[in-house]
Each structure stands twice: as C-alpha cells, then as structure tokens.
C-alpha positions as CSV (number, residue, x, y, z in Angstrom):
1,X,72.5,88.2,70.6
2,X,74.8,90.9,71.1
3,X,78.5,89.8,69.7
4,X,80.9,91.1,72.3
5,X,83.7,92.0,69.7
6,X,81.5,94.9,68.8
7,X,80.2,95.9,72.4
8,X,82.0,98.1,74.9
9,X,82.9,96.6,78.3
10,X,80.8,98.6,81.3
11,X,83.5,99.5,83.2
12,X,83.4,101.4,86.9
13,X,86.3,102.4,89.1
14,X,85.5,101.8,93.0
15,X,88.0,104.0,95.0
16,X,88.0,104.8,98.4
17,X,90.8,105.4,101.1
18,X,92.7,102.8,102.8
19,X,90.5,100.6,105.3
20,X,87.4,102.0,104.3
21,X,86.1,98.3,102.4
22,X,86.6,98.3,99.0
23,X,87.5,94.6,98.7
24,X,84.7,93.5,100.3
25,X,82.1,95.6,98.2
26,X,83.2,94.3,95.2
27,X,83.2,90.7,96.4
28,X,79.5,91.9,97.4
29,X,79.0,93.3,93.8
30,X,80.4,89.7,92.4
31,X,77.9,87.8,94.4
32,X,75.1,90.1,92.9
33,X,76.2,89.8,89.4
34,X,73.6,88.8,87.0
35,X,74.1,84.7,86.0
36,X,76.2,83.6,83.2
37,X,77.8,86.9,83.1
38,X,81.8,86.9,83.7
39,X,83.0,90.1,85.1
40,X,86.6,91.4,85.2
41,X,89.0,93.4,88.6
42,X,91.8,94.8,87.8
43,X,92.9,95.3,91.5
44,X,96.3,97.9,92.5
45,X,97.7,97.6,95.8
46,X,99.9,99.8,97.5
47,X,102.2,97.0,99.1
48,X,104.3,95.3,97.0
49,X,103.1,91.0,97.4
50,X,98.9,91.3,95.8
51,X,96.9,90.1,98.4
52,X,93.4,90.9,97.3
53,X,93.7,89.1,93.9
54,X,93.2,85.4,95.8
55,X,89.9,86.1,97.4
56,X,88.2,88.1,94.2
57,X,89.2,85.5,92.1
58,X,87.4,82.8,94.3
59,X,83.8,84.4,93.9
60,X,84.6,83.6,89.6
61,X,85.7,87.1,88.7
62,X,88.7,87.2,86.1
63,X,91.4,89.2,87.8
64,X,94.6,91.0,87.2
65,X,96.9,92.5,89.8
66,X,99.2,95.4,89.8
67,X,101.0,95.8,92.9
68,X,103.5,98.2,94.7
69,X,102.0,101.5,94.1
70,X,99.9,103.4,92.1
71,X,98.6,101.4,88.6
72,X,98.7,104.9,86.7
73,X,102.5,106.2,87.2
74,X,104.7,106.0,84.1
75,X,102.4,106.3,81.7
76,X,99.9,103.9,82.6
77,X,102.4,100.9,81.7
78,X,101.1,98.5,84.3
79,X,97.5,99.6,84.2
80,X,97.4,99.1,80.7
81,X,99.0,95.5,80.2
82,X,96.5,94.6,83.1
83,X,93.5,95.9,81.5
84,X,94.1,94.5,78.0
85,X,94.9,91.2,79.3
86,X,91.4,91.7,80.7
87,X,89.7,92.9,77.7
88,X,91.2,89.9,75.7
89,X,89.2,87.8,78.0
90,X,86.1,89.6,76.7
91,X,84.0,90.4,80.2
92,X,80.6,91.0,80.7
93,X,81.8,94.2,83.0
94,X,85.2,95.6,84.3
95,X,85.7,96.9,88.3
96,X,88.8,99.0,88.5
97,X,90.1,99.1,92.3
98,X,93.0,101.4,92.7
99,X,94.8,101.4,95.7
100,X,93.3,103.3,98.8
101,X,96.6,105.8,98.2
102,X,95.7,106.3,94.8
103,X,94.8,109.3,93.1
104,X,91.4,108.1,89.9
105,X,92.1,111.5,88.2
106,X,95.0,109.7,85.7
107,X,92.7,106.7,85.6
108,X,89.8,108.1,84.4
109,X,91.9,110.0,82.3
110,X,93.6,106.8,80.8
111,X,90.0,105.2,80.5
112,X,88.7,108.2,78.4
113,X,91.8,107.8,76.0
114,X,91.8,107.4,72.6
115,X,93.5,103.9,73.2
116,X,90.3,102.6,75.4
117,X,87.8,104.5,73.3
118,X,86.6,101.5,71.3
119,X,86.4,99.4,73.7
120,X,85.2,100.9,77.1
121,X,82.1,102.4,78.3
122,X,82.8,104.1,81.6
123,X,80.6,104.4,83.9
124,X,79.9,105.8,87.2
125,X,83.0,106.3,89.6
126,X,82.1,105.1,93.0
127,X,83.7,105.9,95.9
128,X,83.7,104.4,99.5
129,X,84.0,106.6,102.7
130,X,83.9,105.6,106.1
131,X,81.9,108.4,107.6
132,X,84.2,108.4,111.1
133,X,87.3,109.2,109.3
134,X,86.1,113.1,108.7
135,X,86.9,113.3,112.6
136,X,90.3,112.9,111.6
137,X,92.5,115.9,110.1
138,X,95.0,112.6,109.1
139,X,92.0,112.1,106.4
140,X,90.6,115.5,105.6
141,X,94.1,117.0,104.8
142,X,94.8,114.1,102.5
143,X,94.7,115.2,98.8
144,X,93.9,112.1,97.4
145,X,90.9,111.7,100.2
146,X,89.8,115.0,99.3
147,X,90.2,114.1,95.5
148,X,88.6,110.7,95.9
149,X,85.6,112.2,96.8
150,X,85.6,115.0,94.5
151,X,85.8,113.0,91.4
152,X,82.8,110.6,92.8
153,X,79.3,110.0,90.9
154,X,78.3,107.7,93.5
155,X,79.2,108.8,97.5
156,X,79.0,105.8,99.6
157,X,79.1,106.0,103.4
158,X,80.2,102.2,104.4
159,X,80.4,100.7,108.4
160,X,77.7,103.1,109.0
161,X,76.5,100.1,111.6
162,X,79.7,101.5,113.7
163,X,79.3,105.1,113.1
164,X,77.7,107.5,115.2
165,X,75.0,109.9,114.7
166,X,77.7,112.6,114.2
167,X,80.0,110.7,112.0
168,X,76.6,110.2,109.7
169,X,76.1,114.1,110.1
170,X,79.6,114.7,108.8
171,X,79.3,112.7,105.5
172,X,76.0,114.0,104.9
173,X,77.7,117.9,105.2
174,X,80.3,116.9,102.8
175,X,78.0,115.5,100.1
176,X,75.6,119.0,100.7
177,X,78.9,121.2,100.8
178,X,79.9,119.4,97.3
179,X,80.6,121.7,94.7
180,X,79.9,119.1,91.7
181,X,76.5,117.3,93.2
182,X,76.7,113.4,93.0
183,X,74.3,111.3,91.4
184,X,73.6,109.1,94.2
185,X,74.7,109.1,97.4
186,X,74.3,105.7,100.1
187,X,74.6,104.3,103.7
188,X,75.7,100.9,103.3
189,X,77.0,98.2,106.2
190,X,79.8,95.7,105.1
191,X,80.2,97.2,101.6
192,X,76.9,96.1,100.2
193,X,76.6,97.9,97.5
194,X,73.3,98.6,95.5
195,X,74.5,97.2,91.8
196,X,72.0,99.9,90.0
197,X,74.7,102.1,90.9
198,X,77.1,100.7,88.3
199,X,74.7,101.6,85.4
200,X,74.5,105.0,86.4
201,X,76.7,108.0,83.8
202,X,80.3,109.4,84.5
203,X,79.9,113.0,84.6
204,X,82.9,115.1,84.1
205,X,84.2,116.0,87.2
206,X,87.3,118.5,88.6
207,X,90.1,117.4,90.8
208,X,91.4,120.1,93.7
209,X,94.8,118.8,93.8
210,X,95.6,116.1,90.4
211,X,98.6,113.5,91.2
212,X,101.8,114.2,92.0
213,X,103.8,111.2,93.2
214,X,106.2,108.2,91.1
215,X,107.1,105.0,91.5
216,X,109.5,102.5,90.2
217,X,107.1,100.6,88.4
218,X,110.5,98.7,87.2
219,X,111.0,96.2,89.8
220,X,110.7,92.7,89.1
221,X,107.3,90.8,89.7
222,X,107.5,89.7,93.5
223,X,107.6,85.7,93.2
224,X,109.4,83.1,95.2
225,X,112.8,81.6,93.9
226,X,112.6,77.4,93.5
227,X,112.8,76.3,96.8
228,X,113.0,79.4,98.3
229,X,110.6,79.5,101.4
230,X,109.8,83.0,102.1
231,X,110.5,86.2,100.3
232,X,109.9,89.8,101.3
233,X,109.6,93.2,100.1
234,X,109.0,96.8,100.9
235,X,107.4,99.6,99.7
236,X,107.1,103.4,100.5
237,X,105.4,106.7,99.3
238,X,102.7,109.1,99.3
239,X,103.7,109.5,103.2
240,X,103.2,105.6,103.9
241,X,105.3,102.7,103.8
242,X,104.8,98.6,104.0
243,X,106.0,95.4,104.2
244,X,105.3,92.4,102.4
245,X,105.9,88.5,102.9
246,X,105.4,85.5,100.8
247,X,105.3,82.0,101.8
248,X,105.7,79.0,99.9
249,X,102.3,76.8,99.8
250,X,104.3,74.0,101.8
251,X,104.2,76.7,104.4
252,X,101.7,76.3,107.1
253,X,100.8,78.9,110.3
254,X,99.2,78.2,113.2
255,X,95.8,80.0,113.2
256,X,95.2,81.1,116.8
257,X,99.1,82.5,116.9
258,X,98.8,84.7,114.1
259,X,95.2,86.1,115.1
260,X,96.7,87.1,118.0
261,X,100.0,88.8,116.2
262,X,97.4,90.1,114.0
263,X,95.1,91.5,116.7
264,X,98.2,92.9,118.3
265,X,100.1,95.1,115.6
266,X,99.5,98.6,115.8
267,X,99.4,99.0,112.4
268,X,96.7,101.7,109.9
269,X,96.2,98.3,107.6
270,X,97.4,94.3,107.8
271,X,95.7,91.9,104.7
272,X,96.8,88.1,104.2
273,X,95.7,85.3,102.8
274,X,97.2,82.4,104.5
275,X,97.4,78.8,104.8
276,X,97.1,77.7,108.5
277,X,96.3,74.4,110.5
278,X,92.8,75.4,110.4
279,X,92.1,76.3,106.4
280,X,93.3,79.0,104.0
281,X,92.1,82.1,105.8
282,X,91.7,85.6,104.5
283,X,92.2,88.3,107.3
284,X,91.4,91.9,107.0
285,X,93.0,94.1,109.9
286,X,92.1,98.1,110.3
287,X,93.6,99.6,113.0
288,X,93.9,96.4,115.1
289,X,90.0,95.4,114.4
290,X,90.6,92.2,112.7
291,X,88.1,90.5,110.6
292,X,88.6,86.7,109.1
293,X,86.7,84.6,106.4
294,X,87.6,81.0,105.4
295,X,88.7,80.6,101.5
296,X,88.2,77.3,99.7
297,X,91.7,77.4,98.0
298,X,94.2,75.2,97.7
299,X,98.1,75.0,97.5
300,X,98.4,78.6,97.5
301,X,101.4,80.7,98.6
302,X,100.5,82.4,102.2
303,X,100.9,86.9,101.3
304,X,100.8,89.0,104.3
305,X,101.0,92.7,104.3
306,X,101.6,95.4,106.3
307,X,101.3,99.1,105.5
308,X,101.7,102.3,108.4
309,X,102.3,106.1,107.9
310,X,105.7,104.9,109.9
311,X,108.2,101.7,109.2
312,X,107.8,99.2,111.5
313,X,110.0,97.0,113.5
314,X,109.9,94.7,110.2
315,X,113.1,92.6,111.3
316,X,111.3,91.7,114.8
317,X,108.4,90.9,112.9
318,X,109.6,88.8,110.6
319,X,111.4,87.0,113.1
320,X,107.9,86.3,114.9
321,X,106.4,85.0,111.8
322,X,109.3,82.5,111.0
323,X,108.6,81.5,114.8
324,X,105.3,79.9,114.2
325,X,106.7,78.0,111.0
326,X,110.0,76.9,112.5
C-alpha cells in the first residue's frame, strides 16, 4: 500500500463565476468519490459569514473555509493556513473552490510553488460556465470571467437543461474561438460533473488580464459573542458588495416567511443555511430563482448572505429578518 506521507495530494481547482453552480458540483463530485477515500474543500467566499462550508462538510468531505474575499491576496496568508491545515489531515484528494469573484491565476501560481511542491500534484483546473451568461456584456467584460475561462483545462457548460439553443451556440463559439484549446469540454445539468475529469493534466495556460484587487485579510474571524444573538458583517470589492448575518443555534425562522423574503430580493446571489420550524435548510438563490435542500445538521448557527453589484437596503432587511424571530 501506498504510504501517504510520501504521495502527493491530487489536487483540482473548480472556478466559475458567481451563480453558475460550483457548490453543487462538488457536492456531486463528493457523492462520486471512490469508497473509503477522504477528500479535502478548501472553500473562499466573497461575503464575509462561510456559508458553503456547512453543506460540503455534511456529504464527509474535510473542509476549511476562507471567507470575505479573495483566498490569494496578501501573500496567500489565508489560503495557505487553510490548505496546510488540510494537508495535515492527509486526503485522498484536495478541491479548491475560489470565490465566483476570484481571479485562479495567483492560486495556481501558489499551488505550483516551491512551498506546495512536495506535496501537491495539480491537476486539471475546471471551470463552470452558465452558457446564458455570454448574453450578458455584465459577464463578458468581466476580467476575471474572461480569465476564468482562459486558464480552464476542463470548460463546463452547467444548467444547460435552461439554456437555449443559442446560449449552447455561444459556449460552444467561445471554446472554438479559444486561443489555448481545452482538454475537455462538457454540457452538464445541476453540476454533475464527470469525475474522469479530475485526473486529467494542468497545462500551462496565459491570463489576459492577471489580478489586481486587495483585501483586508486582517479582520477578525466572523463569530458570535457569548450570548450574543445575531451578528453581521459586510463586505465590498471587485465592483460587488454583501451582507452577512449570523444567528445563534437557539435561533429558529419560520420556513415559508423566509422562502418568500428569499424569493422576493432582487439580489445577483442569496446562500444560507438556516434553522427553521421545518428543519435546517440550505437555500441557494440566483437572481430570485430559489432552490432549497433539507440538511441533517444539528445545533448549528443559521449564515445568510447576500451579495449585489449595488448595497442594499441592509438596515430594512435586517429589520425583516429579526421580524420572523422576535
């Protein structure tokens, strides 16, 4: 048998834009995983309270979070203390999700250091697209959407089941008008990815535009004061800003009332993962379309999070929210 002290970890970042389903493919990957192997996320969000990190960790993956902002700025700091706590936990294979504002040039780049060198085998980069979003000029004049698929080995069209014919036709003119060619490219519905992809090489691809934005990666981790019942937190940058909200695990919602705020926000992206009367509930909202699967957890602390290319009405928000728990 293979000792894993002397084995590098497969490794594969999944990137992709905001919305476009990158959770859900790697909780598909998870389910797909061979048995008895333990896999590692490290998963970056843009918002500032880790949503994601509750739901990953339920399908048996080890996970790490970095939240507000990009996992690469200053030096790498919060990428790296993630990924080593990882690494000391000695997985079967690591899944890097960076935040859907992120930019994977400085990733790859800190996975092909000398640092990671001994210990990492990176693999194919795989990146998500949803096919209807090359319609929209909002997309195609964002760098890090034009840099997310650039540096992509693997170009995966997801919700093709809601695209149409066109939409296909668009994705298929951007992989042909590629200047690097990919190594695979796929239609996939609800992020099931094909896990053959995984095994496939990094090739050495170029950025058009590299990363250019900061954050202060020196705030304090977000986390509820004893007996404090709520907490918030906001976040901006890269042209997008959000709002965050914690609730203490005494804290119950009502389910139908926050559907319907959810349903109701006119807002690019809303995740939570919250304890109501019906269950713990994970909901995924893209431009209002809101999507909801039941979570087997227990005593958790209820995140909500909501992120928009302009800042909300946050106070009125909040105010609603503290409504259904009063």
């Amino acid at each position: 048998m293979t000792n894993k002290l002397e084995t590098k970890v497969p490794t594969n970042i999944i990137t992709g834009f905001l919305g476009v389903g990158k959770t859900t493919s790697i909780l598909s990957l998870l389910k797909s995983k061979p048995e008895g192997e333990n896999w590692a996320v490290l998963v970056n969000e843009f918002g500032e309270v880790g949503v994601d990190g509750a739901f990953l960790s339920e399908q048996g993956a080890i996970v790490r979070e970095v939240p507000g902002g990009c996992m690469c700025c200053v030096a790498g700091l919060p990428m790296a203390v993630g990924i080593n706590a990882l690494l000391a936990q000695k997985p079967d294979r690591l899944l890097i999700e960076p935040t859907g504002l992120g930019h994977p040039k400085d990733i790859i780049g800190k996975l092909l250091s000398e640092h990671y060198e001994k210990y990492i085998d990176l693999r194919a980069t795989l990146t998500l697209v949803d096919p209807r979003n090359f319609s929209n000029q909002k997309y195609t004049d964002n760098q890090n959407f034009i840099d997310q698929i650039n540096l992509a080995d693997v170009l995966i069209a997801n919700k093709v089941d809601l695209c149409s014919d066109s939409d296909v036709a668009a994705f298929d003119k951007c992989v042909f008008d590629s200047e690097i060619p990919k190594l695979a490219k796929g239609y996939v519905e609800q992020g099931t990815l094909d896990p053959l992809w995984l095994d496939l090489p990094r090739k050495n691809r170029d950025a058009a535009f590299g990363h250019h934005h900061a954050h202060n990666d020196e705030m304090p981790a977000f986390e509820l004061e004893p007996g404090e019942r709520f907490a918030r937190r906001e976040n901006e940058g890269q042209g997008y800003k959000s709002c965050g909200w914690v609730f203490s695990p005494s804290v119950t919602f009502p389910f139908d009332a926050l559907y319907g705020l959810f349903g109701n926000l006119n807002a690019e992206r809303v995740k939570a993962v919250v304890k109501t009367d019906n269950g713990v509930f994970a909901f995924n909202i893209v431009n209002q379309v809101v999507s909801v699967n039941a979570l087997s957890l227990d005593g958790i602390e209820s995140k909500i999070e909501v992120i928009d290319k302009d800042a909300l009405p946050w106070d009125e928000l909040e105010d609603i929210l503290l409504s259904f728990i009063a």
